[in-house]
N, C-alpha and C positions, 0 to 999 in steps of 0.2 A: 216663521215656524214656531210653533209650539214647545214647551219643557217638555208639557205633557207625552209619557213614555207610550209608545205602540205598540199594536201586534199586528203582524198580515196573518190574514187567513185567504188561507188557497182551496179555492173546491172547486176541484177538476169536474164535477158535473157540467158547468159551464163553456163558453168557448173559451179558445185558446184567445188572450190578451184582453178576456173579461173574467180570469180565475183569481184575481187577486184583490182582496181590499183593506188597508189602511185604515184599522178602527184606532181610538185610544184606550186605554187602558181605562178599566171601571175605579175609582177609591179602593173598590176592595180588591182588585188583583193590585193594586199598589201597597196597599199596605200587606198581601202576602206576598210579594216580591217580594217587599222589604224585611219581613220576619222571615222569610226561606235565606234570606243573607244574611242577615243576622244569624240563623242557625247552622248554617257554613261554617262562618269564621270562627264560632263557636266550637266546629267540631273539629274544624282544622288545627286551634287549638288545645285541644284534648289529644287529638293526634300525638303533635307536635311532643307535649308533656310526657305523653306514653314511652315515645320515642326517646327520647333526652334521658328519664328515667331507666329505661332499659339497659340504654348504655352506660349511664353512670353503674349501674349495679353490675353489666358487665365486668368496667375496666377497673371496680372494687375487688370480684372475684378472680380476676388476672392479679392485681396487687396483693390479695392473699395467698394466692397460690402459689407467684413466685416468692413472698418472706416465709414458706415453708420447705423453700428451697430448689423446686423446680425452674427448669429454665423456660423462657419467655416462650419458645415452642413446645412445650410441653404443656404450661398452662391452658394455651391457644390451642393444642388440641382437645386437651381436657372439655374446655367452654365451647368447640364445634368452630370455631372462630378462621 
């Protein structure tokens, strides 16, 4: 068998147990496979930073809120938390 990645294509115009066929993939849906993952991971981590960030400036705004003397459920309601 082949490295070479596939796709089935199915077309129901046909019979049943002759709708399926096993082609390979052309260079160029491989190489946008490969940049559509690459732009994945990418955005997965953009995400990811969004997220991390967020909460860091969250549990900042909880740390100032309580050194101004609120209590930790007070801050927590303040921030929606």
């Amino acid at each position: 068998m082949s490295d070479t990645p596939v796709k089935v294509i199915v077309d129901l115009s046909k019979p049943a147990g002759q709708r399926q066929s096993i082609v390979p993939l052309t260079a160029e849906e491989i190489s946008q496979r490969e940049a559509d993952i690459l732009q994945a991971v990418q955005e997965q981590a953009e995400r990811e930073a969004a997220e991390e960030a967020k909460a860091e400036a969250k549990a900042s705004a909880l740390a100032k809120l309580e050194a101004l003397g609120l209590s930790e459920a007070e801050a927590q309601a303040i921030l929606g938390a």
